[in-house]
N, CA and C atoms as a LAMMPS dump frame, in Angstrom:
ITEM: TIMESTEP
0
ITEM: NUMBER OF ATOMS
609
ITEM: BOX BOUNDS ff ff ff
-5.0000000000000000e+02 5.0000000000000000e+02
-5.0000000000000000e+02 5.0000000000000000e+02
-5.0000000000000000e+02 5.0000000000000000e+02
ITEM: ATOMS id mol type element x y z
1 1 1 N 430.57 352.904 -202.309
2 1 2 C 430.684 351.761 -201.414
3 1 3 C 432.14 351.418 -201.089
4 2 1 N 433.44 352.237 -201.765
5 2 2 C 434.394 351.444 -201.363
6 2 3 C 434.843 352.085 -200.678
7 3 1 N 435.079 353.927 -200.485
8 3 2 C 435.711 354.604 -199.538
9 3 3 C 435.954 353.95 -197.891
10 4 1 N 437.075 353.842 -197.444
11 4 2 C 437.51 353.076 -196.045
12 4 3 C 437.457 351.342 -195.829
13 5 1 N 437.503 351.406 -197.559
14 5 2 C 437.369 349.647 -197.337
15 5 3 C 438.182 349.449 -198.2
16 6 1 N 439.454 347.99 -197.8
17 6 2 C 440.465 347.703 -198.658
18 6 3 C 440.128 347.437 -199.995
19 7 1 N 441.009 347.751 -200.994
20 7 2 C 440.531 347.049 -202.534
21 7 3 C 441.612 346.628 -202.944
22 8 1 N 441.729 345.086 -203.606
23 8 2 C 442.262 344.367 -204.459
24 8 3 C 442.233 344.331 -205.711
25 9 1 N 443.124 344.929 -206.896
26 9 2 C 442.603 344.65 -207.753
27 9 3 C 443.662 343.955 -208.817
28 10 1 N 442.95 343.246 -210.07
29 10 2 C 444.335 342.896 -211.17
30 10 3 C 444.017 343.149 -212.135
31 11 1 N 444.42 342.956 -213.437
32 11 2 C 444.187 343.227 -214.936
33 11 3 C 444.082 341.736 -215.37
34 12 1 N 443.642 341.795 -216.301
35 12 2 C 443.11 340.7 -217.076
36 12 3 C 444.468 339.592 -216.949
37 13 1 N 444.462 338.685 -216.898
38 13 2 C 445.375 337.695 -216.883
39 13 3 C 445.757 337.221 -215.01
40 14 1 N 445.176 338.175 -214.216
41 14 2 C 445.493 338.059 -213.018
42 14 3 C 444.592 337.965 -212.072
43 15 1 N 443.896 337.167 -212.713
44 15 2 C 442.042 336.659 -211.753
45 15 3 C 442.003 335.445 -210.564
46 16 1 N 443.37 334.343 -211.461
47 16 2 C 443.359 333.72 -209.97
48 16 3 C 444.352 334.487 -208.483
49 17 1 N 445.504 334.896 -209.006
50 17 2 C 445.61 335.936 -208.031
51 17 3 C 444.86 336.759 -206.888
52 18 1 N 443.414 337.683 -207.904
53 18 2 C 442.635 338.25 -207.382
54 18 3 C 441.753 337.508 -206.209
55 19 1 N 441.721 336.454 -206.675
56 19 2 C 440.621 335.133 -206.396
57 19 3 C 441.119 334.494 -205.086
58 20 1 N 442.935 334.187 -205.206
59 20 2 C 443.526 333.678 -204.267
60 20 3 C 443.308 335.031 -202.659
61 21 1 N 443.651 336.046 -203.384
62 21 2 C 443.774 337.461 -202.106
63 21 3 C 442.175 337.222 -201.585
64 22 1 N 441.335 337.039 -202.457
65 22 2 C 440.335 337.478 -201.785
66 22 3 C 439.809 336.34 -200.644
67 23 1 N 440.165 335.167 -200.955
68 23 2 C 440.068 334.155 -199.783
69 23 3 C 441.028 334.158 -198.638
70 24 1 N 442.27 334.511 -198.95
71 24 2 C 443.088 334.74 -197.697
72 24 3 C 442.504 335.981 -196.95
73 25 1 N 441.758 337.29 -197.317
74 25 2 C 441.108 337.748 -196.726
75 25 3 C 439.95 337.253 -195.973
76 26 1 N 439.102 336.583 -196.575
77 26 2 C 438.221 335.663 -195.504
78 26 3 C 438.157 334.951 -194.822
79 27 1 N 439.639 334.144 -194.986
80 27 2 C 440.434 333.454 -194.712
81 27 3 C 440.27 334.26 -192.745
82 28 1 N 440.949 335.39 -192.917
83 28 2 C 440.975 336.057 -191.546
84 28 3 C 440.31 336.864 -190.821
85 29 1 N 438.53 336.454 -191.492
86 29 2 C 437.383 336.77 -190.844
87 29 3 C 436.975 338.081 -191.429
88 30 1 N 437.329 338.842 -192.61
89 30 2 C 436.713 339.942 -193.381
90 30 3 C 435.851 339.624 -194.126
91 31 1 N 434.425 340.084 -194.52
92 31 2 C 433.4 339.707 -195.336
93 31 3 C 434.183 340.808 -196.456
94 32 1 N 434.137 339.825 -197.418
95 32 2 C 434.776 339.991 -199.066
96 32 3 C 434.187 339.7 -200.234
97 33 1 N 434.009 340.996 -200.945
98 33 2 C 432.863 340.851 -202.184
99 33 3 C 434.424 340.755 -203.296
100 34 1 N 434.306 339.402 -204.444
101 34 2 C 434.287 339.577 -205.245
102 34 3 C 433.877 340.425 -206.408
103 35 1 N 434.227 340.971 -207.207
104 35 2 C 433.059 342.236 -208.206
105 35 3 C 434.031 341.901 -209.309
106 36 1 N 432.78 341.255 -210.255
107 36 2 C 433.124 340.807 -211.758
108 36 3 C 431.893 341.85 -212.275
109 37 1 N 431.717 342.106 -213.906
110 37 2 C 430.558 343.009 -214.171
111 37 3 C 429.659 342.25 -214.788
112 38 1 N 428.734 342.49 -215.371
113 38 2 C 427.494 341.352 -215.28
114 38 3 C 427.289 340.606 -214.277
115 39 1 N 427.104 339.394 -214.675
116 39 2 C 426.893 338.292 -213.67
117 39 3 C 428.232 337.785 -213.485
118 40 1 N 428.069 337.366 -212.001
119 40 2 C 429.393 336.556 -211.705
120 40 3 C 429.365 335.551 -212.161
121 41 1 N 428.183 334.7 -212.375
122 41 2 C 428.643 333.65 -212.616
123 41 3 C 428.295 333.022 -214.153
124 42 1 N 428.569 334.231 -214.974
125 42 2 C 428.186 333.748 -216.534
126 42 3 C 429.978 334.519 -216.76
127 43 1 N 430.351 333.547 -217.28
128 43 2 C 431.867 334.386 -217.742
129 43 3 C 432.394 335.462 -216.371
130 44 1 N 431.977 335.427 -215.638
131 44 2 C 432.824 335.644 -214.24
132 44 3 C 433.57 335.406 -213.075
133 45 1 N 433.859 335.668 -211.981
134 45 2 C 434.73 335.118 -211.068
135 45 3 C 433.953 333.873 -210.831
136 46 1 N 432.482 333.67 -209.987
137 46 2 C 432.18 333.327 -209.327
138 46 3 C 432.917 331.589 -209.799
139 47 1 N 432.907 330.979 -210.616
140 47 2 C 433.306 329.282 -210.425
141 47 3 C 434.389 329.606 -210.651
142 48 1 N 435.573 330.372 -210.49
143 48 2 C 437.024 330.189 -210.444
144 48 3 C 437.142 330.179 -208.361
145 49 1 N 436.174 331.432 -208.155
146 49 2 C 436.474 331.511 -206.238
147 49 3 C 435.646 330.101 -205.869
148 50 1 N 434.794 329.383 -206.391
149 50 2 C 434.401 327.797 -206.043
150 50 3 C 435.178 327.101 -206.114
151 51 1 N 436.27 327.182 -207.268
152 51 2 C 436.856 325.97 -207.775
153 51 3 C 438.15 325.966 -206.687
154 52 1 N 438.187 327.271 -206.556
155 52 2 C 439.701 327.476 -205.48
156 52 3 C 439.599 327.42 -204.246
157 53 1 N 438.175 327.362 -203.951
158 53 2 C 438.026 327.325 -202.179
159 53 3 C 437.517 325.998 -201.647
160 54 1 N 436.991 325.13 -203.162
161 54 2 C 437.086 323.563 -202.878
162 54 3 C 438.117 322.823 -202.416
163 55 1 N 439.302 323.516 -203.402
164 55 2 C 440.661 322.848 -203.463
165 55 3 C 441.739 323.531 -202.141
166 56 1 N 441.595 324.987 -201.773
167 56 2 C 442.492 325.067 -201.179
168 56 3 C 441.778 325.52 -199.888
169 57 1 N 440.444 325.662 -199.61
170 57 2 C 439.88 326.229 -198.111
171 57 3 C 438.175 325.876 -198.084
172 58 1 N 438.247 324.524 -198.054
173 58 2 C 437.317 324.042 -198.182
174 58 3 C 436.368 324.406 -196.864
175 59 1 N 435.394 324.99 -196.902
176 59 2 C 434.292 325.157 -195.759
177 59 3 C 433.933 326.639 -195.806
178 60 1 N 434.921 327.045 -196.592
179 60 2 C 434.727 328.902 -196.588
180 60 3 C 433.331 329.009 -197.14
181 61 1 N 432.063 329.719 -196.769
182 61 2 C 430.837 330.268 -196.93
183 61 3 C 431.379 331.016 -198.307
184 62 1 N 430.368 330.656 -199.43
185 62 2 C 430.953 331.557 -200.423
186 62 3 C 429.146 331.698 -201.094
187 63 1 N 428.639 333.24 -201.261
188 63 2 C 427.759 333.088 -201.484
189 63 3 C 427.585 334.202 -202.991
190 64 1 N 426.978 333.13 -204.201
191 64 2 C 426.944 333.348 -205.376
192 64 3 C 425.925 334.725 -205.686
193 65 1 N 426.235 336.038 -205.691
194 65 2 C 425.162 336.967 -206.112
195 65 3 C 424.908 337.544 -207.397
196 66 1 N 423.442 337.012 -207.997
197 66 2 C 422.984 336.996 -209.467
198 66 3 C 423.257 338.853 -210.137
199 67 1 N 423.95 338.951 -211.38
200 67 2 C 423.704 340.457 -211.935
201 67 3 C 422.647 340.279 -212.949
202 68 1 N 423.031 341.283 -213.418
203 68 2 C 422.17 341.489 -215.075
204 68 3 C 423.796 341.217 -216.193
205 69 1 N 422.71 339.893 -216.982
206 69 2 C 423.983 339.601 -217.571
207 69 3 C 424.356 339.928 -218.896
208 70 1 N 425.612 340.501 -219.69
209 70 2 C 425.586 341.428 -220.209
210 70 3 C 424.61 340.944 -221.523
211 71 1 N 424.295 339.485 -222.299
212 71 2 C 423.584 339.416 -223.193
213 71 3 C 421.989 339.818 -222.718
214 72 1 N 421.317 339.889 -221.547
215 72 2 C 420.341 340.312 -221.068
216 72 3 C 420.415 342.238 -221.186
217 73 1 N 421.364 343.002 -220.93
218 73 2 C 421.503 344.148 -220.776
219 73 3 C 421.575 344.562 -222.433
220 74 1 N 422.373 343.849 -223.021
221 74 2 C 422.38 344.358 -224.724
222 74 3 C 420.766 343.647 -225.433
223 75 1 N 420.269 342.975 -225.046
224 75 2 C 418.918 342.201 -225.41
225 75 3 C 418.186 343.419 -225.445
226 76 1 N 418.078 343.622 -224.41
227 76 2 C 417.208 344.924 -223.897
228 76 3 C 416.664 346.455 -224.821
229 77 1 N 418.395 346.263 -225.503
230 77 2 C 418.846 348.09 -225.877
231 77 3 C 418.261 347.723 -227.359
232 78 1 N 418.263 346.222 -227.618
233 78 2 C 418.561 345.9 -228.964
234 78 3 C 416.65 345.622 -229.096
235 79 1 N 415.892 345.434 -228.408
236 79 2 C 414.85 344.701 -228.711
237 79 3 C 414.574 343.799 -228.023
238 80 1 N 413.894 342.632 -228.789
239 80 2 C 413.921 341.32 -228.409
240 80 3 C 414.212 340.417 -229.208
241 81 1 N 415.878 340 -229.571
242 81 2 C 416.434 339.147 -230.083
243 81 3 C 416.548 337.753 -229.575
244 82 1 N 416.071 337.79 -228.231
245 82 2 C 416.8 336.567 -227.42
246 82 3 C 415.235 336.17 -227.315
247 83 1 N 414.149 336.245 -227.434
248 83 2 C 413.272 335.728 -227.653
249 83 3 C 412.828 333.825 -227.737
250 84 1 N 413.429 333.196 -228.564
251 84 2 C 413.655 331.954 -228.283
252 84 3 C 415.083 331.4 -228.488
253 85 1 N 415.476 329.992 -228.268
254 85 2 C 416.872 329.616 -228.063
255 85 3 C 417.55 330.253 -228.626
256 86 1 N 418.591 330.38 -227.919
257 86 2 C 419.953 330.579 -227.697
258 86 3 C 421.401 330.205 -227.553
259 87 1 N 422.542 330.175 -228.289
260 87 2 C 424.098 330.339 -227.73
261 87 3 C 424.871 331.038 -227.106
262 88 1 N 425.665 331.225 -226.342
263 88 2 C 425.789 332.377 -226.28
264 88 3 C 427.804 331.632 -226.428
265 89 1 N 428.898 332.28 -226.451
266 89 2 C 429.427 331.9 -226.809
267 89 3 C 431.151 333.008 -226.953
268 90 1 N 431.571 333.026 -225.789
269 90 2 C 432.894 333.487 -226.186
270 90 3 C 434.251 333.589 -227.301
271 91 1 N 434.51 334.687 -227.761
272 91 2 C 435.299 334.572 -228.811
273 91 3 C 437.119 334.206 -228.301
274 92 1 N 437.484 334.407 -226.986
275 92 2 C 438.542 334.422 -226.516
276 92 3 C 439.233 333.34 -226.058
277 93 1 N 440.885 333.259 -226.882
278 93 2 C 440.662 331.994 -226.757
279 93 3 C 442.019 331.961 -225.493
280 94 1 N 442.259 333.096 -224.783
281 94 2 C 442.855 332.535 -223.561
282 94 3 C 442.888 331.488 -222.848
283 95 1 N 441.787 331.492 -222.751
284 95 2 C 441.452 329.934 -221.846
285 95 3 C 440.832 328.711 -222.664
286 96 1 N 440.47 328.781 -223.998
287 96 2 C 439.565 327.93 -224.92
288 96 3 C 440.293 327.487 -226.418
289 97 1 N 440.596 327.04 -226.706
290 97 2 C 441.223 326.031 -227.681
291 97 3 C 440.301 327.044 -229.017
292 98 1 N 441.528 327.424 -229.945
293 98 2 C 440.042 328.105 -231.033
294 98 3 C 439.563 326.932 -231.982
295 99 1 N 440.04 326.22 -232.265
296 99 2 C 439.649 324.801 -232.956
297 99 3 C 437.769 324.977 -232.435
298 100 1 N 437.924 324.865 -230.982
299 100 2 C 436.96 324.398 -230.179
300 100 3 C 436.201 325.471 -230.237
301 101 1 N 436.252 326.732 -230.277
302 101 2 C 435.35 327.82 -230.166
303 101 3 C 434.899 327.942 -232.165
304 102 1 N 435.688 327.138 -233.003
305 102 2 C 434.934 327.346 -233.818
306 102 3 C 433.632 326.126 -234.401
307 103 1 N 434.461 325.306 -233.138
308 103 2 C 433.378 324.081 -233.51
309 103 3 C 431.716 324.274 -233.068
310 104 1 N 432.036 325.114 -231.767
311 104 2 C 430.43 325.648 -231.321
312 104 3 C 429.877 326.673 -232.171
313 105 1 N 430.606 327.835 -232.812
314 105 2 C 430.232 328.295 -234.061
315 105 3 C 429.033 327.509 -234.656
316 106 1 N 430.097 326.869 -235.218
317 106 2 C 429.474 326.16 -236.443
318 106 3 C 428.515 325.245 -235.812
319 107 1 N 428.213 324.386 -234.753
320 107 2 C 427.362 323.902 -234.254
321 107 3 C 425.773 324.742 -234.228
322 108 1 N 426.382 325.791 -233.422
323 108 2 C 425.206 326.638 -233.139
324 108 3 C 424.501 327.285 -234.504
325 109 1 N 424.938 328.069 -235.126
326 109 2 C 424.795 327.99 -236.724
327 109 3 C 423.623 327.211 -237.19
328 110 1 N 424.213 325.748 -237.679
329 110 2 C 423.559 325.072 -238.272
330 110 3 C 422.408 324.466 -237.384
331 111 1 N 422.507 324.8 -235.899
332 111 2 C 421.381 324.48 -235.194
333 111 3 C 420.219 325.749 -235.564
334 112 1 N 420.47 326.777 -235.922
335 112 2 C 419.555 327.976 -236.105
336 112 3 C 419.113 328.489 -234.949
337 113 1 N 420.423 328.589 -234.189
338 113 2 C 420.498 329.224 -232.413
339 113 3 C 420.525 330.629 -232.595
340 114 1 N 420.243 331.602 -232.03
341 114 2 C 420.236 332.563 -232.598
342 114 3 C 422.048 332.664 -231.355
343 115 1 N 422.59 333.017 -231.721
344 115 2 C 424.329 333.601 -231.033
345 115 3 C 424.449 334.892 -230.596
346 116 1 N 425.059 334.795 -229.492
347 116 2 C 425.457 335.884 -228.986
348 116 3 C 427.26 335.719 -228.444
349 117 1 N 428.005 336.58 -229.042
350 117 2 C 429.149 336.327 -229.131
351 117 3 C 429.893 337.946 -227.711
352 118 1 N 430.137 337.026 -226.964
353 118 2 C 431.307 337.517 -226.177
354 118 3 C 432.734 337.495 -226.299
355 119 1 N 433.407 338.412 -225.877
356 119 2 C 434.695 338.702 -226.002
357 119 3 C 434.903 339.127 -227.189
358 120 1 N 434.448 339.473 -228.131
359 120 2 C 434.613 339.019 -229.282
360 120 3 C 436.545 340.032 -230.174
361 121 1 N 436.72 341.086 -230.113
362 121 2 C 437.716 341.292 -230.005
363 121 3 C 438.606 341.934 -229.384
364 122 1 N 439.986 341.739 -229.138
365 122 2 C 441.06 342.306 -228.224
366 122 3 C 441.544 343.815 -229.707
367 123 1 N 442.401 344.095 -228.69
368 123 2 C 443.937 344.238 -229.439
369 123 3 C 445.022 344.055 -229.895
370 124 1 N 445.349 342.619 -229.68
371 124 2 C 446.015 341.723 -230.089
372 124 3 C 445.288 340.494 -230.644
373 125 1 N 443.866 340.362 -230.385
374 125 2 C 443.084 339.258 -231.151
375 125 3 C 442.062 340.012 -232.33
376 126 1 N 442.416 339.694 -233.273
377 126 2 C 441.282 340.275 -234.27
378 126 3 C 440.866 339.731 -235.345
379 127 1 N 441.184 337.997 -235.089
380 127 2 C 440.952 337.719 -236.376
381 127 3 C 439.589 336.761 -236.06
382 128 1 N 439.433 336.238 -234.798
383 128 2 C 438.723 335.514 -234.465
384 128 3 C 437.266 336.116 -234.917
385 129 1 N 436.615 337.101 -235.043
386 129 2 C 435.632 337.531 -235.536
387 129 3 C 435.295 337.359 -236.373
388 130 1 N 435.97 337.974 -237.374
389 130 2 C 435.546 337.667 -239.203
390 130 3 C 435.443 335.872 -239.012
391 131 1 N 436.559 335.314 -238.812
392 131 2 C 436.089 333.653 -238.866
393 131 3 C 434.673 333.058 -238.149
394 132 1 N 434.126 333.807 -237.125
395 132 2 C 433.077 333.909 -236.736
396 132 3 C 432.072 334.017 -238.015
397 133 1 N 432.256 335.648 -238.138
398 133 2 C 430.902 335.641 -239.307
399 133 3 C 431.068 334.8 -240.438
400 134 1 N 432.144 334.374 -240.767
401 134 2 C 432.343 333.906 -242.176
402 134 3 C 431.547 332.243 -241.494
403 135 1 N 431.723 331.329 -240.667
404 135 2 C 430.97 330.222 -240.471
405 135 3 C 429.739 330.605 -240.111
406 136 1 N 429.049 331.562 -239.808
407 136 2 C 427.867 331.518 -239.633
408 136 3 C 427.201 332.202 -240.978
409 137 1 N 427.697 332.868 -241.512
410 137 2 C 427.483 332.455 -243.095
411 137 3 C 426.759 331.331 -244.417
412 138 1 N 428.043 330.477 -243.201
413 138 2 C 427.564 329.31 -244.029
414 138 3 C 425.873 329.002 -243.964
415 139 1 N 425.169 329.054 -243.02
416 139 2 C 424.049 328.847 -242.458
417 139 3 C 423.017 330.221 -242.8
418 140 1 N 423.574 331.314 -242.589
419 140 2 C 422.567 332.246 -242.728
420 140 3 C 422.521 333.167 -243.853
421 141 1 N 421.606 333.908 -243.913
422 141 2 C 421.546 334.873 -245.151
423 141 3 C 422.732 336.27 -245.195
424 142 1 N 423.188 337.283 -245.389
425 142 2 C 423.649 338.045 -245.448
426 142 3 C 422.441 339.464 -244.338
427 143 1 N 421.443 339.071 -244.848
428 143 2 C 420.587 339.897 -244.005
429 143 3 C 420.063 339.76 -243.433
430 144 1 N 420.527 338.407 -241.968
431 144 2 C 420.402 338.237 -240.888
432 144 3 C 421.111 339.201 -239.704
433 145 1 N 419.828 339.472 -238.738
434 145 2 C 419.529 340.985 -238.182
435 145 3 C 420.8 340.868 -237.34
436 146 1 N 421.709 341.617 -237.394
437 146 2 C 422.98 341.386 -235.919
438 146 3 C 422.775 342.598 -235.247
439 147 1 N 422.883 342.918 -233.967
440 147 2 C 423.068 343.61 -233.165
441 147 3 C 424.176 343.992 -232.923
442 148 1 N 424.78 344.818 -232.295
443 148 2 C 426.024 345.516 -231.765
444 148 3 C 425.912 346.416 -230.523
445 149 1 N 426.283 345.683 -229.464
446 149 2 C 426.423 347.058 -228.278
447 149 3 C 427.531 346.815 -227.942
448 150 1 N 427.685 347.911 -227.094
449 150 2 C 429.346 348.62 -226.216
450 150 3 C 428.879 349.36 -224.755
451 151 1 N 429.226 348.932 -224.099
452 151 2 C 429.441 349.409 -222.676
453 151 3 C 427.383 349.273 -222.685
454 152 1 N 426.895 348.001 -222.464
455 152 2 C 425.609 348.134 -222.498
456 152 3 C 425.395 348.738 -220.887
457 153 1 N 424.684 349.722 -221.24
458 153 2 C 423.564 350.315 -219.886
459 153 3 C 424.723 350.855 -218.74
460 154 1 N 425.465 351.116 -219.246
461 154 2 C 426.931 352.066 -218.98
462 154 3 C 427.101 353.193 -219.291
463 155 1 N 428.315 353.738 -218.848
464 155 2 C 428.603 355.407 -219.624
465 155 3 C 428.906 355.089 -220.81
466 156 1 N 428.298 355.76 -221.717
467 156 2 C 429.403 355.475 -223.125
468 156 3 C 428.513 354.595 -223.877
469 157 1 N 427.739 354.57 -223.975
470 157 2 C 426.605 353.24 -224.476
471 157 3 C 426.784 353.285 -225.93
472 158 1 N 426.434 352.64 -226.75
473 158 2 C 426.168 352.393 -228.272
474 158 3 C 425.763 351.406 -228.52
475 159 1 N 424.89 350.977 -230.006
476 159 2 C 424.149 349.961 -229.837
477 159 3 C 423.974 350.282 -231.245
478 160 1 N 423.879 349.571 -232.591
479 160 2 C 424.105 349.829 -233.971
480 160 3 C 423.185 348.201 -233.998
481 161 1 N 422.228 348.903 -235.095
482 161 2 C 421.805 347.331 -235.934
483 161 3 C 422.336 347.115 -236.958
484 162 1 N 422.428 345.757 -237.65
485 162 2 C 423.338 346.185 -238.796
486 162 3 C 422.843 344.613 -239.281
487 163 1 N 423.389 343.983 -240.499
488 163 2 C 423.371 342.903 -240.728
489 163 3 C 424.165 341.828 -240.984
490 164 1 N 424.294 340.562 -240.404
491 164 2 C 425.783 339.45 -241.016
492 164 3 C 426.44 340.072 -241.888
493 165 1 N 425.951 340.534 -243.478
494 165 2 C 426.485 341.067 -244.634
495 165 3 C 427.681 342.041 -244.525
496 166 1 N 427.179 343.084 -243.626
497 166 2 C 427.54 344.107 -242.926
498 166 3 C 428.537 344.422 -242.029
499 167 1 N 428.25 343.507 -241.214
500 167 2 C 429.082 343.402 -240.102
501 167 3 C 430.144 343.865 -240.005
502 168 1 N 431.455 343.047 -240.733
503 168 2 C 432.159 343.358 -241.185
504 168 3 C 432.609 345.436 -241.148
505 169 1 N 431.828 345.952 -241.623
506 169 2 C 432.721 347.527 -241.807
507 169 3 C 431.84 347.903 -240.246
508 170 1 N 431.76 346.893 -239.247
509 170 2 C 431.474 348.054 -237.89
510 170 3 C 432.839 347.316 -236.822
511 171 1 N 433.527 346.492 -237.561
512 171 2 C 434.634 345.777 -236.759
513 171 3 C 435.92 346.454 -235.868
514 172 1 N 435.998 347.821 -236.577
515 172 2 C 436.661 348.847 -235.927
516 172 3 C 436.427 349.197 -234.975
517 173 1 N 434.877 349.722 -234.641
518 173 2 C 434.844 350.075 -233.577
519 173 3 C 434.099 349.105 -231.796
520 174 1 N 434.774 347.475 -232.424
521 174 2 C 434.499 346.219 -231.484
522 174 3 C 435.366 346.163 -230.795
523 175 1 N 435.542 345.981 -229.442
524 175 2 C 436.376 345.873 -228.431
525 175 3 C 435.706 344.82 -227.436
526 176 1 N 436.766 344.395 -226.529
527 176 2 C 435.838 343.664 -225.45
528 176 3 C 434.695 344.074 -224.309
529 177 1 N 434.835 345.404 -224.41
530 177 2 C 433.172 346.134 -224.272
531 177 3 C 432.208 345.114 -224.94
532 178 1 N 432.153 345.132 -226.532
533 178 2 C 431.086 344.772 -226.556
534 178 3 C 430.566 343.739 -226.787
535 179 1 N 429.021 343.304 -226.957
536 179 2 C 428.813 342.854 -227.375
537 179 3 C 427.828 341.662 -228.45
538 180 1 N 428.35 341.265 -229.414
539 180 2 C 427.063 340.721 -230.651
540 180 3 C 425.838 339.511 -230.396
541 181 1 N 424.635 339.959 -231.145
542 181 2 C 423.895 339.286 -231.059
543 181 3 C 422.926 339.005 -232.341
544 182 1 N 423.468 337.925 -232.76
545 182 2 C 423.107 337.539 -234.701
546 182 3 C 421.894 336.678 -234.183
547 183 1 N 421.033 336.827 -235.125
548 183 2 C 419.608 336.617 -235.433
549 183 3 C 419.59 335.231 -236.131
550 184 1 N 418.542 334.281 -235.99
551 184 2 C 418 333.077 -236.638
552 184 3 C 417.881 333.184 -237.757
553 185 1 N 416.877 332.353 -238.509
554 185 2 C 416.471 332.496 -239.449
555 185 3 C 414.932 333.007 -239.752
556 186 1 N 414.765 332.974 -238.268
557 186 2 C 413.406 333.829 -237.986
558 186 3 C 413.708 335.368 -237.69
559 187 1 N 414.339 335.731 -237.068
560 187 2 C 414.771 337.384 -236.782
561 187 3 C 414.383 338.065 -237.539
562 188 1 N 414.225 339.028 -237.178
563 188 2 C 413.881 340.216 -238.178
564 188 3 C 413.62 341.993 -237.549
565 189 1 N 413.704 343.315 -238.527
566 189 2 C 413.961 344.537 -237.677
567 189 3 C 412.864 344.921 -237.838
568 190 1 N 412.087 345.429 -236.848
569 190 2 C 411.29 346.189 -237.412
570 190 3 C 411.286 347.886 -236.58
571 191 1 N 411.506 349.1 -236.979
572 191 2 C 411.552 350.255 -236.33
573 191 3 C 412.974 350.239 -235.666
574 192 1 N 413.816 349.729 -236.189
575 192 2 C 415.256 349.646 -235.249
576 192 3 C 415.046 349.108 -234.49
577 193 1 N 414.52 347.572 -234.099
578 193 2 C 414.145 346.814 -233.224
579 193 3 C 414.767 345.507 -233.669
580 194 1 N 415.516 344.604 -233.229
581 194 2 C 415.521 342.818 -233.564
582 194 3 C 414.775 342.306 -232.64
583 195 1 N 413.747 341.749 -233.464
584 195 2 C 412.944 340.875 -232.679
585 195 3 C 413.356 339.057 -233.218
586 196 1 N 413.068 338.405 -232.482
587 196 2 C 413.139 336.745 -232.708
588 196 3 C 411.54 336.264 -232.229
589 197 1 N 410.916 335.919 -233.112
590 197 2 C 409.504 335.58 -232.718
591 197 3 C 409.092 334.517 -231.869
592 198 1 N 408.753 334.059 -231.21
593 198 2 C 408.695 333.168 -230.111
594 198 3 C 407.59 332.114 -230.786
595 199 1 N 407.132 332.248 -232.008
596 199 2 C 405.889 331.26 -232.61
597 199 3 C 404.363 331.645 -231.767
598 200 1 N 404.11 332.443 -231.118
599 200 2 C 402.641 332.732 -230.782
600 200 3 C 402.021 333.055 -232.528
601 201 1 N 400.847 332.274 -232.517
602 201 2 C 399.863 333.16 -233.402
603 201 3 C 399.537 334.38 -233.159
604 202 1 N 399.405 334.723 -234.007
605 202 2 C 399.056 336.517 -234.024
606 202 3 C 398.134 336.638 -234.941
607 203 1 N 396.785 336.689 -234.519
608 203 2 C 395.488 336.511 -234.908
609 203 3 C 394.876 337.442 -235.23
C-alpha cells in the first residue's frame, strides 16, 4: 500500500512531530492515514492526532479506525485469559509518573483483575518489571498462570506460559514487543492453555 505514496516517519520519542506532519498534510487537502500497530486508539496515535487538531486545526475530519488490539491478539495465542475483568496497564514511564503506575499495580492486584502489562521492558528500563511482579505477589500465589507473547500474530511470534513464581528467569528475553498477561485467582492451565473462567456452571 505505500509504493508512490509519501511516508512520514519517527522513532519513539517523536510522535507529536509525526502527528503535527501528518495534519499539515491534510491540512493541504491529502487524505492521511496515521499507522500506529494494534489499535490506534488503545496506547496509540489516535487521541494525541485529536488532542492536536482540537487545539491547533480545529474542523479537520479525523476518522478513528478500530485494530486488533495487542492484549486481544496475545489473548488469543494464549487461550482465554481475558475471559472476565480486566487491567490492562502500561509499564513505561515516559509519559506516566512510576509512583503512579505502581499505584494501579497494586490497585489492580488486590482487586483480583486479572493484568495485562504493556510496555513492559526497554533497554534502558528494566527494573520496572520485577517491581511489577514483586506487588502483584503480594496478592497472588506464585502459581498464578502468566502468559508471555512477542511480536503477537507477527513474524517472529512466541508465546511461553509460565508462572508469577517464574517469571522472573523469562525476563531476558522481554522487550517492548511483548506482551504479559497474569491470571486471577481463578486462572488456571489446562493443555498449554490460560483460561479465566467466566462463572458459567458446568453441569
Amino acid at each position: 500500500m505505500i509504493p508512490g505514496k509519501a511516508v512520514f516517519s519517527t522513532g519513539m520519542t517523536g510522535e507529536v512531530e509525526r502527528c503535527r506532519k501528518a495534519i499539515e498534510f491534510a491540512n493541504a487537502g491529502d487524505a492521511v492515514a496515521v499507522v500506529s500497530s494494534g489499535d490506534a486508539g488503545i496506547y496509540g496515535m489516535a487521541g494525541l492526532i485529536l488532542e492536536l487538531v482540537e487545539a491547533e486545526s480545529p474542523g479537520l475530519k479525523v476518522d478513528v479506525i478500530p485494530g486488533v488490539p495487542a492484549f486481544a491478539a496475545a489473548s488469543s495465542i494464549l487461550g482465554a485469559p481475558l475471559m472476565h475483568d480486566f487491567a490492562s496497564i502500561s509499564l513505561s514511564d515516559l509519559l506516566t509518573d512510576r509512583a503512579l503506575i505502581e499505584e494501579r499495580i497494586n490497585a489492580a492486584a488486590k482487586a483480583d483483575f486479572v493484568i495485562v502489562l504493556y510496555n513492559p521492558k526497554s533497554s534502558k528500563r528494566v527494573e520496572g518489571l520485577s517491581k511489577a511482579v514483586e506487588i502483584i505477589l503480594k496478592y497472588r500465589g506464585r502459581e498464578t498462570p502468566v502468559g508471555i507473547v512477542r511480536n503477537a500474530t507477527r513474524d517472529n511470534e512466541s508465546a511461553t506460559v509460565t508462572t508469577l513464581g517464574e517469571a522472573g528467569g523469562h525476563f531476558d528475553s522481554i522487550d517492548m514487543l511483548t506482551i504479559l498477561i497474569v491470571g486471577n485467582s481463578s486462572s488456571y492451565v489446562k493443555s498449554g492453555r490460560i483460561i479465566t473462567p467466566r462463572g458459567y456452571s458446568l453441569r
